[in-house]
C-alpha positions as a Markdown table, in Angstrom:
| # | Residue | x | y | z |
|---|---|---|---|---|
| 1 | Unk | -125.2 | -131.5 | -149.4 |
| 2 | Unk | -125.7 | -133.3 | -146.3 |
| 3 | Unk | -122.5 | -134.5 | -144.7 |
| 4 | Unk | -123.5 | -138.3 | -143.4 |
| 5 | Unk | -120.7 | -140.7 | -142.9 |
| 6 | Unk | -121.6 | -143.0 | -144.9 |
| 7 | Unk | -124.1 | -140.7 | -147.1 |
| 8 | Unk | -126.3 | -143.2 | -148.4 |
| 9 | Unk | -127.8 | -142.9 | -152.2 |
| 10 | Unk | -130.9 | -144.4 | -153.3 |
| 11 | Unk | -130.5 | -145.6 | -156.2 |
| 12 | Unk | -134.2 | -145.3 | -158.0 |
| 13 | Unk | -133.3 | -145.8 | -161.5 |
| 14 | Unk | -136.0 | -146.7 | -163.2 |
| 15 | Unk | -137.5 | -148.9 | -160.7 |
| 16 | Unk | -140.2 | -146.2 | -160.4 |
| 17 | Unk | -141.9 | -146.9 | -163.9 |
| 18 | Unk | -142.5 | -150.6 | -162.8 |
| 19 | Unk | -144.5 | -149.3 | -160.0 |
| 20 | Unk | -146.6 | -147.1 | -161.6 |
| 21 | Unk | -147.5 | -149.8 | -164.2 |
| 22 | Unk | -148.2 | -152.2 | -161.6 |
| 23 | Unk | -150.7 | -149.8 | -159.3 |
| 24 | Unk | -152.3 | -147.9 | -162.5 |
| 25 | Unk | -150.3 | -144.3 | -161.8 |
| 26 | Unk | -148.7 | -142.1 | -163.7 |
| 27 | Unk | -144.4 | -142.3 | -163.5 |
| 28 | Unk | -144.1 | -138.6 | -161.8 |
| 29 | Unk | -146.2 | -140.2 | -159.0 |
| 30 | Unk | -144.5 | -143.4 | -158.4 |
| 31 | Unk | -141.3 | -141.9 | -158.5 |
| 32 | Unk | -142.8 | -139.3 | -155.5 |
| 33 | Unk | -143.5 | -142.7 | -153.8 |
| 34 | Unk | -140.2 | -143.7 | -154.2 |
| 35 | Unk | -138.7 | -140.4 | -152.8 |
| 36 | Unk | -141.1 | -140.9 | -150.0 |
| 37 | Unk | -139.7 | -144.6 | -149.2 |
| 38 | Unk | -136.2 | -143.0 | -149.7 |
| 39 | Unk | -136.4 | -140.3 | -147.0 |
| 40 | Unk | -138.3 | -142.7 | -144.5 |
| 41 | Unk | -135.5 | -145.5 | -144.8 |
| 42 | Unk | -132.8 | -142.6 | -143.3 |
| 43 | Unk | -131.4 | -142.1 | -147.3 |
| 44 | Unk | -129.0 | -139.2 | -147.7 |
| 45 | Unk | -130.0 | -138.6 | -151.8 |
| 46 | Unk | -132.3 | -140.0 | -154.3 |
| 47 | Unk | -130.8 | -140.6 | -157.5 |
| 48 | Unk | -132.2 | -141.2 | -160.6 |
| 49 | Unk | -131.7 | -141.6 | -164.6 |
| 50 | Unk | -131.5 | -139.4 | -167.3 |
| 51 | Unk | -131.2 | -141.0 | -170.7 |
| 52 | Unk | -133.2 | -141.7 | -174.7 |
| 53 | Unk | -133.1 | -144.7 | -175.9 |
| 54 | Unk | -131.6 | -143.6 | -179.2 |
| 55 | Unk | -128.3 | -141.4 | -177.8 |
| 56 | Unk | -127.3 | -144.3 | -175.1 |
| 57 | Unk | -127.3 | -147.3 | -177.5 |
| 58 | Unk | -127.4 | -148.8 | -180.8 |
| 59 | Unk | -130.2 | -150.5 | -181.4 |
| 60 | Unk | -129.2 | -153.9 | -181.7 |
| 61 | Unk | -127.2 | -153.9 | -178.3 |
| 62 | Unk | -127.8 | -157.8 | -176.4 |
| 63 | Unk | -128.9 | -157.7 | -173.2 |
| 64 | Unk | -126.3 | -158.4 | -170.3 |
| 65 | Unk | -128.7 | -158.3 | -167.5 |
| 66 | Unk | -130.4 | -161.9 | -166.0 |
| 67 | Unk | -133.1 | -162.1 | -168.7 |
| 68 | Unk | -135.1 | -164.7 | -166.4 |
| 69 | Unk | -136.0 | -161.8 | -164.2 |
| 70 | Unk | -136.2 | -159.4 | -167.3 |
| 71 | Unk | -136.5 | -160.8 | -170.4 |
| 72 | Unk | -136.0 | -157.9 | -172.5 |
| 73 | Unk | -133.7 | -159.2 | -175.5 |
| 74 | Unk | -131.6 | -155.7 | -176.5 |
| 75 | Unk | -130.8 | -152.6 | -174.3 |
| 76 | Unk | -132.2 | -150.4 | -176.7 |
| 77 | Unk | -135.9 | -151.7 | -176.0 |
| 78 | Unk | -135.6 | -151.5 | -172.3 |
| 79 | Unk | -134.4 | -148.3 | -172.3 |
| 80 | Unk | -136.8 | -146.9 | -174.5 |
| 81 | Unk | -139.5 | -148.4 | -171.7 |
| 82 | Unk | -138.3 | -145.9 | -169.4 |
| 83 | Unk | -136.8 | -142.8 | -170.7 |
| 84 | Unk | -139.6 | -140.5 | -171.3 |
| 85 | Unk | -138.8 | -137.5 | -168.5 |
| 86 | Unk | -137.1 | -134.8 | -169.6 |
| 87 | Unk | -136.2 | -131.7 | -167.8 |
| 88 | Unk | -139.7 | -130.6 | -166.7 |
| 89 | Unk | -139.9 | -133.8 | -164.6 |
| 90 | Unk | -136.4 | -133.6 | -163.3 |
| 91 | Unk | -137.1 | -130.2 | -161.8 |
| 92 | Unk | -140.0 | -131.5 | -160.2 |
| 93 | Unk | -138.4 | -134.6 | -158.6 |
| 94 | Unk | -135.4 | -132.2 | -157.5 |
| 95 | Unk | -137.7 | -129.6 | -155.6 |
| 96 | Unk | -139.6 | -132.7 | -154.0 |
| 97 | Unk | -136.6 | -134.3 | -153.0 |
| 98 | Unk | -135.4 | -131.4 | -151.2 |
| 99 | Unk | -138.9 | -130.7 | -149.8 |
| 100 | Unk | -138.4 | -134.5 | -148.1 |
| 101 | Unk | -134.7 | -133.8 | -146.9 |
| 102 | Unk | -132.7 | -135.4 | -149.2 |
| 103 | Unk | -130.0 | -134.2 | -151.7 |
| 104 | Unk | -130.9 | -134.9 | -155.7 |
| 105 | Unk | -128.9 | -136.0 | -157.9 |
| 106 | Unk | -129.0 | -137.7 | -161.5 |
| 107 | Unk | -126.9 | -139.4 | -163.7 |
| 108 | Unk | -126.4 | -138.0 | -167.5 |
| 109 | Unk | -126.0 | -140.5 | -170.1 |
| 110 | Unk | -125.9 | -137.9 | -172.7 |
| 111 | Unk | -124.6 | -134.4 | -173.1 |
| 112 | Unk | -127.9 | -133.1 | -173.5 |
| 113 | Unk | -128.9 | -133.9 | -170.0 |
| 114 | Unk | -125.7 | -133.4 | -168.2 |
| 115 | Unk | -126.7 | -129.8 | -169.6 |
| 116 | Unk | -129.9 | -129.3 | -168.0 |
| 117 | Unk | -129.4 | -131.5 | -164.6 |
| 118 | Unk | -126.8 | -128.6 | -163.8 |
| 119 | Unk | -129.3 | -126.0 | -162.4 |
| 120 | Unk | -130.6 | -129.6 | -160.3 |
| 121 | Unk | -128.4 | -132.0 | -159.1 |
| 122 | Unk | -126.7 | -131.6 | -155.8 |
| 123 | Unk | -123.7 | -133.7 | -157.8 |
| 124 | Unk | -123.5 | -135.0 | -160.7 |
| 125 | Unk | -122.8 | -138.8 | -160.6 |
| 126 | Unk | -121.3 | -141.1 | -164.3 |
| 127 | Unk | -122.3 | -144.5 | -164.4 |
| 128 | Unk | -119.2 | -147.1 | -164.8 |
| 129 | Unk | -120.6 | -147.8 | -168.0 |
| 130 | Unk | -118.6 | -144.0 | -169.0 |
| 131 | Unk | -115.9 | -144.8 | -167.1 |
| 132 | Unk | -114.0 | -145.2 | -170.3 |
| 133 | Unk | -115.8 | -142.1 | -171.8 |
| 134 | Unk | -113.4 | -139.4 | -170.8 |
| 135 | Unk | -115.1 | -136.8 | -173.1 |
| 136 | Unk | -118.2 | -137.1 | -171.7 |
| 137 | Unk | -116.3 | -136.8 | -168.0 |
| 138 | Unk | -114.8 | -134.3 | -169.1 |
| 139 | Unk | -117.6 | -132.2 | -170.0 |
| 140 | Unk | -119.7 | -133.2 | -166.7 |
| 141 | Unk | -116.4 | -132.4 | -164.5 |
| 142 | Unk | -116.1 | -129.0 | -166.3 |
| 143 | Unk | -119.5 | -127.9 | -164.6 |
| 144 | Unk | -118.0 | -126.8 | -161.1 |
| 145 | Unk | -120.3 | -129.7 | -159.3 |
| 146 | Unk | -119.1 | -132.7 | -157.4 |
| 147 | Unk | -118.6 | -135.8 | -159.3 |
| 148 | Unk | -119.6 | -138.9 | -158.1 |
| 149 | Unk | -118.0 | -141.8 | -160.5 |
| 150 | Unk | -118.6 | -146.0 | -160.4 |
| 151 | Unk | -115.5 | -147.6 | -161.7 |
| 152 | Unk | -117.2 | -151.3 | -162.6 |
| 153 | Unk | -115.6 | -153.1 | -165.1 |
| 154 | Unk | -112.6 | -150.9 | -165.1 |
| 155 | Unk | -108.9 | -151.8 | -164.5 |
| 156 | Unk | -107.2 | -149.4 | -162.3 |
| 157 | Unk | -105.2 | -147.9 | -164.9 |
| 158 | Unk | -108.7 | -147.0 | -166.3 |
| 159 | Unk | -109.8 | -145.3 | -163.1 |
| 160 | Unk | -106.7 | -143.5 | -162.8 |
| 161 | Unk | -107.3 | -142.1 | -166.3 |
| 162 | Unk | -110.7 | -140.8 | -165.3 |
| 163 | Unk | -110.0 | -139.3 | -162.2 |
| 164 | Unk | -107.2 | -137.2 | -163.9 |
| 165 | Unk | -109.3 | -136.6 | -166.8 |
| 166 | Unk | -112.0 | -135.2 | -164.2 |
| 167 | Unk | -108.9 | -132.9 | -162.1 |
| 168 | Unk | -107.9 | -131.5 | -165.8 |
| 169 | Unk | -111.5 | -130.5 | -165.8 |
| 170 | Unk | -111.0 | -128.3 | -162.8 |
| 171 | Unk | -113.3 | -130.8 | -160.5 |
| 172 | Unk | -112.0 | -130.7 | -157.2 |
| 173 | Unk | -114.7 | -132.7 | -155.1 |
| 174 | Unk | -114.5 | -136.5 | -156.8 |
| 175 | Unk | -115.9 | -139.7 | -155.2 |
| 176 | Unk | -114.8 | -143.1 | -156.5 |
| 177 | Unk | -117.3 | -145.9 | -156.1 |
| 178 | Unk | -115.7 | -149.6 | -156.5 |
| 179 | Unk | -118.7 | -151.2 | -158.3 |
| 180 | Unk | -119.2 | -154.6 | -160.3 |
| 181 | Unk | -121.0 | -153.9 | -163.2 |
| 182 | Unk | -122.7 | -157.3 | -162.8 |
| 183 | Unk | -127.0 | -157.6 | -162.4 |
| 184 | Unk | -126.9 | -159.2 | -159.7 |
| 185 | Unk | -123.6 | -159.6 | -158.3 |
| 186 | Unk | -123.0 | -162.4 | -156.9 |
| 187 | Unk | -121.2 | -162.3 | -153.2 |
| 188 | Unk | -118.6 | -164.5 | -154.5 |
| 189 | Unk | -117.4 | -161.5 | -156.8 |
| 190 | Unk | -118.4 | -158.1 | -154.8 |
| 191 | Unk | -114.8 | -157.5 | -153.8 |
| 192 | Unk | -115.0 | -155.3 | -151.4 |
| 193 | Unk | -111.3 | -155.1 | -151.1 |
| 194 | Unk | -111.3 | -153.2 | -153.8 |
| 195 | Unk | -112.2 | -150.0 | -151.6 |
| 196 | Unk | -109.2 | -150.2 | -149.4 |
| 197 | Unk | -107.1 | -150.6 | -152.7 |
| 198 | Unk | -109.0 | -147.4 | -153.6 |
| 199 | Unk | -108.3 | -145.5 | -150.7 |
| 200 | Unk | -104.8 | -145.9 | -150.9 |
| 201 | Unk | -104.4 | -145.3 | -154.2 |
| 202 | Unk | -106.7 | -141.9 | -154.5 |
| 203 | Unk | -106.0 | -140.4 | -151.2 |
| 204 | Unk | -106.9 | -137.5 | -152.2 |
| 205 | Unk | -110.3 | -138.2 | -152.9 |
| 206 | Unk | -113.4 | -139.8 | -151.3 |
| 207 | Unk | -113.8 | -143.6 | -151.8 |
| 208 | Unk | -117.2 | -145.3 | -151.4 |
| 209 | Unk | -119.1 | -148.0 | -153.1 |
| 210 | Unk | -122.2 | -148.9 | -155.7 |
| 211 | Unk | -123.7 | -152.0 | -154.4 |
| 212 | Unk | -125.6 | -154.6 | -157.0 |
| 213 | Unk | -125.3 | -157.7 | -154.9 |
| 214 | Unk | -129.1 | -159.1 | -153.9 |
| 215 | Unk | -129.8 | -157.8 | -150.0 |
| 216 | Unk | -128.8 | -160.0 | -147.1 |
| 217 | Unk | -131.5 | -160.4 | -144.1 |
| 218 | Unk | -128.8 | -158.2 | -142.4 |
| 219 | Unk | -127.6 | -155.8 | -144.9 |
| 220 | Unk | -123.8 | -157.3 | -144.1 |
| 221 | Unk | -122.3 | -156.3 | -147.3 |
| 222 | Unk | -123.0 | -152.6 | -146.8 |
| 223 | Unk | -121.5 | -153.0 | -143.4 |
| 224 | Unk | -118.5 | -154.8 | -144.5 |
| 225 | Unk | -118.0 | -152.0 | -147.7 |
| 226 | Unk | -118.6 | -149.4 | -144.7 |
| 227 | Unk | -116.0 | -151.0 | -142.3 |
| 228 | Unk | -113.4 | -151.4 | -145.3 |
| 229 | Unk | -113.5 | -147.9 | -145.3 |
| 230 | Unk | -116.8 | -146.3 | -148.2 |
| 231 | Unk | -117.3 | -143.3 | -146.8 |
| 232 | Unk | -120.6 | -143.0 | -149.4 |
| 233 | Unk | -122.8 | -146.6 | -150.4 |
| 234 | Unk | -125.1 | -146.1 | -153.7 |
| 235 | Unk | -127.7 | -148.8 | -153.7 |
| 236 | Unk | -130.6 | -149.7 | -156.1 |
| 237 | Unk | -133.6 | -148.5 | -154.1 |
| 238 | Unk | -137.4 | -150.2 | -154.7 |
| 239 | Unk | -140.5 | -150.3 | -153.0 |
| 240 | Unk | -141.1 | -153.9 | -153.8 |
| 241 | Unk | -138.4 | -155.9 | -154.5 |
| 242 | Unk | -140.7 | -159.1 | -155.5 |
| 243 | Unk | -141.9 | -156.9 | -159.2 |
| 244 | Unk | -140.5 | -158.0 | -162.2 |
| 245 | Unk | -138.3 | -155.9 | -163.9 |
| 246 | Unk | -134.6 | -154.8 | -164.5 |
| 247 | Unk | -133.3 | -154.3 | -161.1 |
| 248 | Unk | -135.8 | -155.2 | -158.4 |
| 249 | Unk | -134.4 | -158.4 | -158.0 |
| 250 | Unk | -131.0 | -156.9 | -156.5 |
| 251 | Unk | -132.4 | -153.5 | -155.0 |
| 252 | Unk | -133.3 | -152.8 | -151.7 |
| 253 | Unk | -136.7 | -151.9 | -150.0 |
| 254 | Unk | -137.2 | -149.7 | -147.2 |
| 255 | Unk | -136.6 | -152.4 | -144.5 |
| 256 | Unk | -133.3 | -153.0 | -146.3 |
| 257 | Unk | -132.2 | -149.8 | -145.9 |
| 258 | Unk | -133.3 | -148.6 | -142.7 |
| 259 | Unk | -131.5 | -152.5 | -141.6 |
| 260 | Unk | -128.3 | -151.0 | -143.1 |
| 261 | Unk | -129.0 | -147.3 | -141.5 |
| 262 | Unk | -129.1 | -148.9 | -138.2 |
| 263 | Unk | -126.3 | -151.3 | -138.9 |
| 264 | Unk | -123.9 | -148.0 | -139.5 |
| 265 | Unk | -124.8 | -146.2 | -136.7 |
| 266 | Unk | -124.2 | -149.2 | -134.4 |
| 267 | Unk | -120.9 | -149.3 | -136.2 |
| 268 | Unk | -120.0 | -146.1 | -135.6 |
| 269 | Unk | -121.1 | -146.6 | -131.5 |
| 270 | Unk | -118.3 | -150.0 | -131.7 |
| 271 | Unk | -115.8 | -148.4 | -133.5 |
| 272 | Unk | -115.6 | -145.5 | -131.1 |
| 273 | Unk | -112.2 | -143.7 | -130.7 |
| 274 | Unk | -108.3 | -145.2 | -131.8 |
| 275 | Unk | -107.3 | -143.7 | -128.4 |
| 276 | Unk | -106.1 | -146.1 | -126.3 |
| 277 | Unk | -107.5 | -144.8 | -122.5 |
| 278 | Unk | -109.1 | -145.3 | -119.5 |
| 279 | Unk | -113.0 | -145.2 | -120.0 |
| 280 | Unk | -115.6 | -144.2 | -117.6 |
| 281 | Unk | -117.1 | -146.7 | -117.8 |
| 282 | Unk | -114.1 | -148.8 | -116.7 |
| 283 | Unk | -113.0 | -147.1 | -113.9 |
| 284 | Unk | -114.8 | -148.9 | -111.1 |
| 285 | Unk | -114.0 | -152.3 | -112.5 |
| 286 | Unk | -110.9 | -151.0 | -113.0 |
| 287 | Unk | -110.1 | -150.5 | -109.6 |
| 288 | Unk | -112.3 | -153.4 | -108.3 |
| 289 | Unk | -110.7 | -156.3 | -110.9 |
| 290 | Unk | -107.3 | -155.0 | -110.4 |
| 291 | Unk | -105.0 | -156.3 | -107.8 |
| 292 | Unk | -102.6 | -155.2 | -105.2 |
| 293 | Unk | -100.0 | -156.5 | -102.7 |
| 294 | Unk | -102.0 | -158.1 | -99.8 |
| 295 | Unk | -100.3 | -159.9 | -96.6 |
| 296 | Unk | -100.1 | -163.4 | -96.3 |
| 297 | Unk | -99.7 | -163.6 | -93.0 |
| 298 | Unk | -100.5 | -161.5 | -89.5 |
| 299 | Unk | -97.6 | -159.1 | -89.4 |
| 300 | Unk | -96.6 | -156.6 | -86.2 |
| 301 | Unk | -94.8 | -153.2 | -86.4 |
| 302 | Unk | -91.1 | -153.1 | -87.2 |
| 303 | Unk | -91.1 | -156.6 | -88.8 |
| 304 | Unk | -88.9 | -157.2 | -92.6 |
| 305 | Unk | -91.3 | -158.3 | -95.1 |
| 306 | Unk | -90.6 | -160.8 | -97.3 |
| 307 | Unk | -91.5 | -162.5 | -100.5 |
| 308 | Unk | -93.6 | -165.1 | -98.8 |
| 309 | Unk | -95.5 | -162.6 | -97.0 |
| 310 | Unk | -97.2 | -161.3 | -100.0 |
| 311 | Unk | -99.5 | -162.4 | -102.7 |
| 312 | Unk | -101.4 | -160.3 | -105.5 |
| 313 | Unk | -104.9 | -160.1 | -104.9 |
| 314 | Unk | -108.0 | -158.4 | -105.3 |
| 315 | Unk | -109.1 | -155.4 | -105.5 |
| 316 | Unk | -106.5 | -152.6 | -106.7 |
| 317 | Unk | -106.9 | -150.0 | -103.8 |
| 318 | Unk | -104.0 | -150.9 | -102.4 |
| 319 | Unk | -100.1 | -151.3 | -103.6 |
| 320 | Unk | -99.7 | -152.5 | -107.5 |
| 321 | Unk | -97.4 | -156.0 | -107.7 |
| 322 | Unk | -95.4 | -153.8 | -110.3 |
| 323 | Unk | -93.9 | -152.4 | -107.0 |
| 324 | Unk | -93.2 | -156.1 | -105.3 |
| 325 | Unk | -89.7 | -154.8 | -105.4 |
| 326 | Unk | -89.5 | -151.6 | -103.8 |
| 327 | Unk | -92.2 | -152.7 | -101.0 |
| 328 | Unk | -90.0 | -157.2 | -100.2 |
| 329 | Unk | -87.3 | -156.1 | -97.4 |
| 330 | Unk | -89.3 | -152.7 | -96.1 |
| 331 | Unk | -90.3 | -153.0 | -92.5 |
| 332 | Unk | -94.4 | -152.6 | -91.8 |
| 333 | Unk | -95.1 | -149.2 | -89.5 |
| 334 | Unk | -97.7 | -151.5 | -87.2 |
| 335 | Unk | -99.5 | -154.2 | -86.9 |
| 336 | Unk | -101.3 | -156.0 | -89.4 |
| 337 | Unk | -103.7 | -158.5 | -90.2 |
| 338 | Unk | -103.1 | -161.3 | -92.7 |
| 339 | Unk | -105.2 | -160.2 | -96.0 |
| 340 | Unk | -104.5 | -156.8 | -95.2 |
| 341 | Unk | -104.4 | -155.1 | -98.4 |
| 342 | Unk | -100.9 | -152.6 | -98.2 |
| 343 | Unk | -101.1 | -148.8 | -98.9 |
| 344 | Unk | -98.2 | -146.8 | -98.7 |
| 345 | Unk | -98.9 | -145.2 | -95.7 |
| 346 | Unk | -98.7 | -149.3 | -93.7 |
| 347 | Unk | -94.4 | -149.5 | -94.9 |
């Protein structure tokens, strides 16, 4: 796996089958397309969805999406839009994906395909929405893969439960992802807090962060999520975020994500090191801006100064006024001119 601070996850879902609707191709294709987008935006992963329609949901489940942007009535019906690969098409996807770059990865909704994505994903990754499914974790932890869990919708005494249900498991390599299961998430209610809560509570683990609120003009709540301390950010990837469909309206296009790229790496430049030094960069003004102990008056060898014969000035060659003390009542070796910056060697 690459090891990108923060590794970035392109969230396709099912994005992909909108696209291939919408420009006459066949799914396999469009989700290529999407891989491509994915690597050329700086992504770390592309992540997908492995589900049916009849072992995710019953089949009169409401809807708890915006149905103004898609108006499907019950989750049964949308999913069964958009869960027609299987493992042949998973494999595929997976050996593209590495042939761009990028790490693979899918999330199981079922024990059937948390069984075949083994020999694929890079990690596996559970969806909040099984964050209370601890058999299902369970099973997915036992694999001997990284885990990648979203903990929307959860209280903590929820995610606790998961994560030790995952350790139990004999996972060792777990990332927590504070998400709001909420499509879109409104800023108002992204709590981004959340991660630092996170951090200090699972410090034995990674901590990063699912994003579903709609993109910014400058990707700031990736930045913020990455400054609080999300060491990975999954967000719902598309290649045009103006399609109708399920998640377009909150995903992120390639622009979006190269924006956010950009905005981590300038992070990264700012945040520099906690040391507290001297830079290189500082040392001329360092000296120049700095002052010293310079002569207020003309002075001739032998004479006493005094306090009234000094003043702190510009630049710091000379004497520091730390040492005003030691230098008030020495006598100067020879004469001097008033603004006559002192060095040792004068007293």
């Amino acid at each position: 796996m690459r090891t990108t601070i923060p590794y970035l996850i392109a969230e396709m879902g099912v994005n992909f089958y909108d696209t291939a609707k919408v420009e006459g191709i066949s799914p396999i294709d469009a989700a290529k397309r999407y891989i491509d987008g994915a690597a050329e935006a700086g992504c770390d992963c592309a992540k997908f969805q492995s589900y049916k329609a009849e072992t995710i949901v019953s089949k009169n489940s409401p809807a708890y999406w915006d149905i103004t942007k898609e108006p499907t009535k019950t989750q049964y019906e949308l999913f069964q839009k958009h869960d027609s690969f299987n493992e042949v098409e998973f494999a595929e996807l997976c050996e593209y994906t590495h042939f761009k770059g990028m790490d693979f990865t899918a999330t199981p909704f079922d024990y059937a395909s948390a069984d075949y994505l083994e020999r694929y994903v890079d990690f596996y990754k559970i969806s909040s929405s099984d964050a209370s499914n601890l058999p299902f974790i369970e099973h997915v932890g036992s694999k001997g893969k990284p885990v990648v869990l979203s903990v929307g919708a959860s209280w903590l005494s929820e995610v606790d439960e998961a994560v030790r249900t995952l350790e139990r498991s004999g996972c060792t390599d777990i990332t927590i992802l504070h998400c709001v299961l909420s499509y879109p998430t409104e800023p108002a209610n992204a709590n981004l807090r959340v991660i630092e809560t996170l951090v200090q509570d699972f410090p034995r683990h990674t901590v990063g962060y699912s994003d579903h609120v709609a993109p910014d003009s400058a990707m700031q709540v990736l930045s913020a999520a990455y400054l609080l301390g999300a060491q990975v950010i999954e967000k719902h990837f598309t290649l045009d975020k103006g399609l109708s469909g399920n998640d377009h309206y909150h995903s992120g296009d390639i622009a979006d994500f190269k924006h956010a790229v950009e905005n981590f790496r300038l992070i990264d430049r700012v945040l520099g090191s906690a040391e507290k030094v001297v830079l290189p960069c500082e040392e001329v003004p360092r000296r120049e801006a700095r002052r010293s102990l310079v002569l207020t008056r003309d002075m001739y060898a032998g004479e006493v100064i005094g306090v009234d014969d000094l003043m702190p000035k510009r630049p710091g060659t000379g004497i520091a006024p730390s040492f005003a003390d030691v230098i008030i009542g020495r006598a100067v070796k020879m004469d001097l001119a008033e603004d006559t910056v002192l060095t040792w060697s004068m007293v």
